[in-house]
Each structure stands twice: as structure tokens, then as C-alpha cells.
DRENDO-1510 file (C-alpha; in Angstrom, 1 decimal, always signed):
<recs>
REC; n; res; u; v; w
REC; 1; UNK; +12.9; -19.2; -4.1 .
REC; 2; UNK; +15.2; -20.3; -1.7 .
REC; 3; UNK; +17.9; -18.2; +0.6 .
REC; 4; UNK; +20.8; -19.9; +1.4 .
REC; 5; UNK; +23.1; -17.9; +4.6 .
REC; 6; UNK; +26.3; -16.6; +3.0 .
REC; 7; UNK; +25.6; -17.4; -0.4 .
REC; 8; UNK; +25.0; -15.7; -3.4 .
REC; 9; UNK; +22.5; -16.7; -6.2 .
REC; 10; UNK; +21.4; -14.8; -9.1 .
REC; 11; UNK; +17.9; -15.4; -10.6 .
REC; 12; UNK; +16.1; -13.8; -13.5 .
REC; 13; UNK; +12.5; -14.0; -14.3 .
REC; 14; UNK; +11.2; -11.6; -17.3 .
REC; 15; UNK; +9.1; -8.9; -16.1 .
REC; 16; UNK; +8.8; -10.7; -13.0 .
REC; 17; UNK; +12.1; -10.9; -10.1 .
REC; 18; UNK; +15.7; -9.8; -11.1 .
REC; 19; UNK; +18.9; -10.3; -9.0 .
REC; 20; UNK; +18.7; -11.0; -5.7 .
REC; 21; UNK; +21.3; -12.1; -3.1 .
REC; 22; UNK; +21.6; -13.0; +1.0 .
REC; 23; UNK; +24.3; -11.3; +3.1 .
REC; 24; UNK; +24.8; -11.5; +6.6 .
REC; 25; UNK; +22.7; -9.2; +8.7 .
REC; 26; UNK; +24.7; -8.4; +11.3 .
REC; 27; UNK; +22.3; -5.8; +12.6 .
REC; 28; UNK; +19.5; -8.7; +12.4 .
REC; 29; UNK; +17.6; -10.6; +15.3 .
REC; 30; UNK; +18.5; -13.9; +15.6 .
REC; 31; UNK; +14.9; -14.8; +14.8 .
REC; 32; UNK; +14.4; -12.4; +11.9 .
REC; 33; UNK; +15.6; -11.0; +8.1 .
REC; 34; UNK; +15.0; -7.8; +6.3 .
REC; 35; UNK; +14.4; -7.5; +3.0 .
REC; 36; UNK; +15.5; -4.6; +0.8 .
REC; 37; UNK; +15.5; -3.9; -2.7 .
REC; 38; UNK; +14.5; -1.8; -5.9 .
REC; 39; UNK; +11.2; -1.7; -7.7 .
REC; 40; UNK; +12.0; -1.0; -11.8 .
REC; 41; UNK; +10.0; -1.2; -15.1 .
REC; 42; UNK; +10.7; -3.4; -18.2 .
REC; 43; UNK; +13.3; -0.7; -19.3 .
REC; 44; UNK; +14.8; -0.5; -15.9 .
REC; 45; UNK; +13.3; +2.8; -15.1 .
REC; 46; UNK; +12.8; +3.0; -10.8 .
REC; 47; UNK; +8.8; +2.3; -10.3 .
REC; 48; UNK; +7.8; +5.5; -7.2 .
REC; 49; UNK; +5.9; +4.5; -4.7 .
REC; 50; UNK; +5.1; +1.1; -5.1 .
REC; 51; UNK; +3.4; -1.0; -2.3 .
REC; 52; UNK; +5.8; -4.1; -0.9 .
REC; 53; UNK; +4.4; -6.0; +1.6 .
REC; 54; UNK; +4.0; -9.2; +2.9 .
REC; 55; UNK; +1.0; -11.6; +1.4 .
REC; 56; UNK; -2.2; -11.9; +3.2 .
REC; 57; UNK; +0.3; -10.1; +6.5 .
REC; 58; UNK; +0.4; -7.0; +8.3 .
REC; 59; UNK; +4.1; -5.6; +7.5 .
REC; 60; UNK; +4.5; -3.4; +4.3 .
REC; 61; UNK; +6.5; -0.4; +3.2 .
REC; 62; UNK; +6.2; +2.0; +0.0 .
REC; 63; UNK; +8.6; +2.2; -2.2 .
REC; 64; UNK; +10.4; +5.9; -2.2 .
REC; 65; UNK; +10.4; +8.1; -5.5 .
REC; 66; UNK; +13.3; +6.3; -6.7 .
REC; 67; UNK; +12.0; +2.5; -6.3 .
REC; 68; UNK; +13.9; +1.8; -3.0 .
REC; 69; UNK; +12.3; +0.0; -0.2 .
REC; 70; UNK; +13.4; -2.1; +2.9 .
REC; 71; UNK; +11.0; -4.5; +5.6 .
REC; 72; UNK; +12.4; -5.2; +8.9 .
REC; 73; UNK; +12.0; -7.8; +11.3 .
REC; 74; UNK; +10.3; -10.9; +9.4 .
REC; 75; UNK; +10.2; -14.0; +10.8 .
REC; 76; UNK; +12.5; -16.8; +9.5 .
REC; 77; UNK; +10.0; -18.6; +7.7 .
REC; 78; UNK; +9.3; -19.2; +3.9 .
REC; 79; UNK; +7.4; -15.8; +3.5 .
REC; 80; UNK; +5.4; -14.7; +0.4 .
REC; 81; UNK; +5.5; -11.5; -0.9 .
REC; 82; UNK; +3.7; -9.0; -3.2 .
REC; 83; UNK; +4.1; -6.0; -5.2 .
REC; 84; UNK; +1.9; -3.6; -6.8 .
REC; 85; UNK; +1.1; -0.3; -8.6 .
REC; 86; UNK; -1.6; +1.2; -10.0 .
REC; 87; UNK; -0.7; +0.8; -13.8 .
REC; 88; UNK; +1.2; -2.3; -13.5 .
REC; 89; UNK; +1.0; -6.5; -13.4 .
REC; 90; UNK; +1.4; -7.2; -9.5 .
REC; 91; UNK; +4.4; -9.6; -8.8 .
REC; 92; UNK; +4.9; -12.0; -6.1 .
REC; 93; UNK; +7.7; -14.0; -4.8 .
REC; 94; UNK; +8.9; -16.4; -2.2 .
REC; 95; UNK; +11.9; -16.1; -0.3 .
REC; 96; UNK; +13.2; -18.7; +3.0 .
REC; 97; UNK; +16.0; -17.4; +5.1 .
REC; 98; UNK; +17.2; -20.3; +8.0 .
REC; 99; UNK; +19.0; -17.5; +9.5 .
REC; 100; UNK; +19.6; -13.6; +10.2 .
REC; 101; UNK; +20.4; -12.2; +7.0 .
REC; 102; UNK; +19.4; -9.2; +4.5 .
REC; 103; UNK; +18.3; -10.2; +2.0 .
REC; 104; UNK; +18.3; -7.8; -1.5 .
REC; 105; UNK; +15.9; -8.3; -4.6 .
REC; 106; UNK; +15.4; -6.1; -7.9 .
REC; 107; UNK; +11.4; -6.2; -8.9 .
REC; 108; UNK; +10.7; -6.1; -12.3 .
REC; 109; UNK; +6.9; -4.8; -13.0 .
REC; 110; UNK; +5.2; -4.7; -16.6 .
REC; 111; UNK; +2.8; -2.2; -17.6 .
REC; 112; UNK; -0.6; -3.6; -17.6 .
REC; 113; UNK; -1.7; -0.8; -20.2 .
REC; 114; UNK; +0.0; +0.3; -23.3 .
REC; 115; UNK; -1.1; +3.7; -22.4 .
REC; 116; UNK; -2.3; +5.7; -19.5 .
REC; 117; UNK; -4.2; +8.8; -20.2 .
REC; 118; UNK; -2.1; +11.7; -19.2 .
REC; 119; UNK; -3.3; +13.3; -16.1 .
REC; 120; UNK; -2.3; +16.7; -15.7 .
REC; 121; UNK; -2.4; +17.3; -12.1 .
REC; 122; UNK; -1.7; +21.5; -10.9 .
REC; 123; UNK; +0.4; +22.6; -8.6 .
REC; 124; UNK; -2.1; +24.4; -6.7 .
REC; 125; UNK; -4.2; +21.5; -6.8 .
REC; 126; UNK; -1.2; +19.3; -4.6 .
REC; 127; UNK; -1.4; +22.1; -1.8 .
REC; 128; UNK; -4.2; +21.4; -0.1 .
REC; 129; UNK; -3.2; +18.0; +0.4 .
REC; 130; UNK; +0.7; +19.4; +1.2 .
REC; 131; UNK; -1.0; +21.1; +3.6 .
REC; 132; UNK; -2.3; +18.3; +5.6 .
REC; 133; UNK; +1.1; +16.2; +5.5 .
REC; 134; UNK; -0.1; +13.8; +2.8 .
REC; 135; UNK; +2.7; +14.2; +0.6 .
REC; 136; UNK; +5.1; +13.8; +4.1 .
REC; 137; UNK; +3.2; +10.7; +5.1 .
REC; 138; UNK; +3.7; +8.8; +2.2 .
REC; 139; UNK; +7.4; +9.7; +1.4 .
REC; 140; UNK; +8.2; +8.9; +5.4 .
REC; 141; UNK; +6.4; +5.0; +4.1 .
REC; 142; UNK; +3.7; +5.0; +7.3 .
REC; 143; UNK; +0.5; +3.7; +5.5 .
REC; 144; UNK; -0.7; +2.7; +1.8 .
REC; 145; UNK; -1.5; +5.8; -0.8 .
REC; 146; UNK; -3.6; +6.8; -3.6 .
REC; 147; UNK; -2.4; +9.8; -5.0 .
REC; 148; UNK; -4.4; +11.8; -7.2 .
REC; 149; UNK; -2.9; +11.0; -10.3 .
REC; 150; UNK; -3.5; +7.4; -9.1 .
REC; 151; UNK; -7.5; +8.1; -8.9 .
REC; 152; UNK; -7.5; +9.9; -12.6 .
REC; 153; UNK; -6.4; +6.8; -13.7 .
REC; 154; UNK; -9.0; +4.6; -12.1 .
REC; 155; UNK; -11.7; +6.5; -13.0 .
REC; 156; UNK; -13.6; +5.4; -9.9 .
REC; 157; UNK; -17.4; +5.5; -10.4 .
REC; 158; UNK; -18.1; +4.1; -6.6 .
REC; 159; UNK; -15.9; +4.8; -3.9 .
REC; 160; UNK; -15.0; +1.2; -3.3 .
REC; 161; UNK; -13.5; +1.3; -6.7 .
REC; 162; UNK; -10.7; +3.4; -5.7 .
REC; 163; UNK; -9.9; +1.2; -2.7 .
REC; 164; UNK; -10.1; -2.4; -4.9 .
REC; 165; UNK; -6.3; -2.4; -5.8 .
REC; 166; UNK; -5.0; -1.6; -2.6 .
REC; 167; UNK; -3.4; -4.2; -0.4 .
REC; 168; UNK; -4.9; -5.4; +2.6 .
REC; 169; UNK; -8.2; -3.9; +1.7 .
REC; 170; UNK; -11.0; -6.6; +1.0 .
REC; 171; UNK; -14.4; -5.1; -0.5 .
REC; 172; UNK; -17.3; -7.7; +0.3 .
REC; 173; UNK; -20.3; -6.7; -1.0 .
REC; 174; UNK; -24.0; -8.4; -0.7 .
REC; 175; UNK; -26.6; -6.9; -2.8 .
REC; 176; UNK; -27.0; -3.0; -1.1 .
REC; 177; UNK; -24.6; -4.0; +1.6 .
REC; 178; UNK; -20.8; -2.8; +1.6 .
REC; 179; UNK; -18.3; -3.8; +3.8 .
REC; 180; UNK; -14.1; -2.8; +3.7 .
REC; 181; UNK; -12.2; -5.5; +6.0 .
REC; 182; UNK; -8.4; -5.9; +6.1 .
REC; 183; UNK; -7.3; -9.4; +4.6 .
REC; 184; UNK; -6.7; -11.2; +7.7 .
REC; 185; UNK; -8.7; -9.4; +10.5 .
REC; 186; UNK; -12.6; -10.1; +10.2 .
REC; 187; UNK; -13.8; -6.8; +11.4 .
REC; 188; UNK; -13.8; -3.4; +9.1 .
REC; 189; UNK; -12.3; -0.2; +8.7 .
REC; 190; UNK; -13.1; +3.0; +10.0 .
REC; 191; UNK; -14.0; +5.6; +8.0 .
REC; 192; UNK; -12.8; +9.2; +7.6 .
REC; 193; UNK; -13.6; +12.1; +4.7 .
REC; 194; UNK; -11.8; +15.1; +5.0 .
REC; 195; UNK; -11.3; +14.9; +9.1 .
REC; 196; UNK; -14.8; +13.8; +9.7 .
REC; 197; UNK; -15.3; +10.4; +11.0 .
REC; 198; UNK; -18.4; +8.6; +9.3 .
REC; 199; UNK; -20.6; +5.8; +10.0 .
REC; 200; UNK; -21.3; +4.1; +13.9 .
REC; 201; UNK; -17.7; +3.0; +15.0 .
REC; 202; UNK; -17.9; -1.0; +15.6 .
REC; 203; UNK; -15.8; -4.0; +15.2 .
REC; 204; UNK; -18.1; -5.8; +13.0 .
REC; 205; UNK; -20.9; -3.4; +12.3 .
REC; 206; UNK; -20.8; -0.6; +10.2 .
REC; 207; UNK; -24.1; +1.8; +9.4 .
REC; 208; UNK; -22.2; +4.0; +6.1 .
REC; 209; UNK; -19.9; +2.9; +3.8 .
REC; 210; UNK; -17.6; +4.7; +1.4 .
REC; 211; UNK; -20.2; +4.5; -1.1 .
REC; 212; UNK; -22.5; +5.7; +1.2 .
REC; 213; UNK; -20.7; +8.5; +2.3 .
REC; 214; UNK; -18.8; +9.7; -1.2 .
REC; 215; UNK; -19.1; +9.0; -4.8 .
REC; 216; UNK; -15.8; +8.0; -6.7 .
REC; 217; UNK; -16.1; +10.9; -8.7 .
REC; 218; UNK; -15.4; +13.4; -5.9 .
REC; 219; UNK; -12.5; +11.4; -4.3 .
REC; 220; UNK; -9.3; +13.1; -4.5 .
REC; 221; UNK; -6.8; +10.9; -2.6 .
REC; 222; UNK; -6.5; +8.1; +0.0 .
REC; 223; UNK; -4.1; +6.8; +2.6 .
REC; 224; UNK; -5.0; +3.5; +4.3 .
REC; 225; UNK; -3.7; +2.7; +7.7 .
REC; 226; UNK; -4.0; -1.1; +8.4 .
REC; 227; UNK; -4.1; -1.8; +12.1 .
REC; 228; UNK; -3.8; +1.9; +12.9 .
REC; 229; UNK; +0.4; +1.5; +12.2 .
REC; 230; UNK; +1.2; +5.0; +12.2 .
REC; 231; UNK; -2.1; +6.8; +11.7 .
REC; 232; UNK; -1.5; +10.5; +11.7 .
REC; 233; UNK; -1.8; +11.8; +15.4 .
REC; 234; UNK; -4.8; +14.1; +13.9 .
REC; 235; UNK; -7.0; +11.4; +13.3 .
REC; 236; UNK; -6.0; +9.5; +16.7 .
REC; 237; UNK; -9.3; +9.0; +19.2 .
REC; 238; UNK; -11.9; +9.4; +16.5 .
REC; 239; UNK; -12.5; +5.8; +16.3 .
REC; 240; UNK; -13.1; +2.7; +18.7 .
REC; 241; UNK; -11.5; +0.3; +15.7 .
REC; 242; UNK; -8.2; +0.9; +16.7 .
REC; 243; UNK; -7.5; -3.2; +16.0 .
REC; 244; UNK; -8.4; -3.0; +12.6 .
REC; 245; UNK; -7.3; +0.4; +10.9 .
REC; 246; UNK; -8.6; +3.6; +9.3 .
REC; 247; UNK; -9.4; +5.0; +5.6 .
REC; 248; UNK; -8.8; +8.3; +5.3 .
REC; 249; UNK; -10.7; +9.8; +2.1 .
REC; 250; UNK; -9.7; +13.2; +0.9 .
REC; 251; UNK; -12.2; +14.7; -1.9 .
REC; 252; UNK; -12.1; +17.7; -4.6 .
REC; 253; UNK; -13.5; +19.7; -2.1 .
REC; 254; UNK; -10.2; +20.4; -1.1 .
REC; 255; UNK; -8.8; +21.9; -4.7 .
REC; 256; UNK; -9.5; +25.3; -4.8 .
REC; 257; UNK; -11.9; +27.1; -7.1 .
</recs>
């Protein structure tokens, strides 16, 4: 898809990209666009928290509870971007901007189930994680989430299964051997379970994996901070990998008894 400066163009795709138009940006860089727009269903029903982000790139956002989401400061080039949600086909689009301009799209996802188990999810069993700031940190959009309700759905057996569907996470695995790399940086993750850092720190090296150090089964939530973009200042200096980024697993060892 194409942006043209000061020009309006409607374009429909079932299940796929609704309206979308290009305004001015008057608040934009010379050299950059923003994108902003609304994630909904088939039904038009607002889709919460779902990941935006910029294909095999760094910049991202998350959705707010009612499907809202803006990206700042991309580059004027013909950029490719995705969409996804635990529970739902992921979507991606092309949009070229020439010049400064915001630019506004409606997502349209499809169920990829016709139904999803209903999770019943306490509210004493959201505290602990409260507690911490989870909750905070994914409505303020620093960092990629897997809510608990997300993880009942999965099912995860491994650990790694829980982190497949979540962008800019790459599991390689090689018979016994693990590794979780971001898309475009060769080098992996560091690891943290319930404020304990695990495995040697290292840029390409790791001794324990999340397999290693958790089984899917006991994971309760995850927040994924790619590059270490606005990793929570409680996790700051427990890793070395600060070019790469942190995985910060939370398991039922949290929920109380």
C-alpha cells in the first residue's frame, strides 16, 4: 500500500486492513511518520493489547484495552508491518510515506479458533503480579506481554512454547540445545524467573535456557524487553546483554495458596 502526502484513500481487505488515511504531521520530523490506529475483530469489537510493530525491526507498541496504538519516528521508507494476538490470524501490511505525515489504519484480525476454552483467571490470582507493576507496564506499552490468560490458552508444555508467538523472539533449537535470539540481532536474551537472573550472562553463549530453568506448566506470565527498551529499573544491572534484551518469566509460584 501506498501513502500519498495530503491525500485520502480508503482500502478494504476482509479480515485483513480497513480504512486508512495520510494527514499532515505537523508535529513530525522531516525524515519520519507515525502510525496510529485501532486494532478490531471481524464484528468490529476493539482487540486489547495487541502487539504492532515493525517487521523483522526494533520499534513496537501494544495496543491499549481499547485497540488504540500509535509508533513514532519511522523512517520514510516503504516499511512492513505486523500484527498479532494470541487467538488470532496475524496481519501484515505495507505502508510508503515520501514525506512527514501520520498516518491512521483500522486492523481487522480473525479468530484463528472457533473457540477458546474459558479461562477463569481470580482476582487474587492478578495481585501478585499487580504487585510487581506488570499490569502498569504493559498498559504504559514498554515491552511485549503474555498475560496469564494468554498462557491458559497456550497450554505451554516447554517454556519455549510460551515465548514462540511473540514478536521479535526467535527459538532455534538443535537437538538438546536451546537458544532465544531477537529477529535481527544474532546474540540471545537474558534470562530472568521471578527476579532471579539465570544462566552465564554472554552475548552469544548461554549455559540455561528457559526450558532449563522452568517447565511451561509453571509459567504464569511474561514480559519481553527487546534491546532492553524500557526494562523495569528493578531488573537493570543483572545482566551484561544490555544490546540484546531481557525475558522476564513470572511462574505460579507467585499465586497464593
Amino acid at each position: 500500500m501506498r501513502v500519498l502526502w495530503m491525500r485520502s484513500i480508503l482500502f478494504a481487505a476482509p479480515a485483513y486492513l480497513g480504512a486508512w488515511s495520510a494527514t499532515h504531521g505537523q508535529a513530525q520530523s522531516a525524515a519520519s511518520f507515525a502510525l496510529t490506529g485501532t486494532v478490531i475483530d471481524t464484528l468490529g469489537v476493539p482487540v486489547p493489547f495487541a502487539q504492532v510493530f515493525v517487521f523483522a525491526g526494533e520499534q513496537g507498541t501494544v495496543a491499549d484495552d481499547d485497540g488504540h496504538f500509535r509508533l513514532d519516528r519511522l523512517p520514510l521508507a516503504r516499511t512492513r508491518f505486523a500484527v498479532r494476538r494470541i487467538g488470532y490470524d496475524p496481519v501484515y501490511f505495507d505502508v510508503e510515506v515520501p514525506v512527514a505525515a501520520t498516518v491512521d489504519v483500522q486492523v481487522r484480525m480473525r479468530q484463528n479458533v472457533a473457540i477458546l476454552t474459558t479461562v477463569e483467571v481470580r482476582d487474587d490470582m492478578r495481585t501478585p503480579l499487580q504487585k510487581v507493576g506488570f499490569y502498569d507496564r504493559m498498559a504504559a506499552g514498554h515491552g511485549l506481554f503474555v498475560t496469564p490468560e494468554m498462557i491458559a490458552a497456550i497450554r505451554p508444555v516447554r517454556a519455549t512454547d510460551a515465548l514462540n508467538s511473540i514478536p521479535n523472539v526467535v527459538v532455534h533449537r538443535r537437538g538438546s540445545r536451546t537458544r532465544i535470539t531477537t529477529a535481527s540481532l544474532q546474540c540471545e536474551y537474558a534470562l530472568v524467573v521471578d527476579r532471579i537472573r539465570v544462566g552465564e550472562p554472554g552475548s552469544r553463549v548461554r549455559t540455561t535456557t528457559p526450558d532449563d530453568a522452568v517447565s511451561g506448566t509453571d509459567i504464569y506470565a511474561i514480559e519481553v524487553y527487546p534491546r532492553n527498551r524500557g526494562l523495569p529499573a528493578q531488573f537493570l544491572g543483572m545482566t551484561s546483554e544490555d544490546g540484546c534484551g531481557t525475558i522476564v518469566i513470572w511462574t505460579k509460584g507467585m499465586i497464593p495458596r
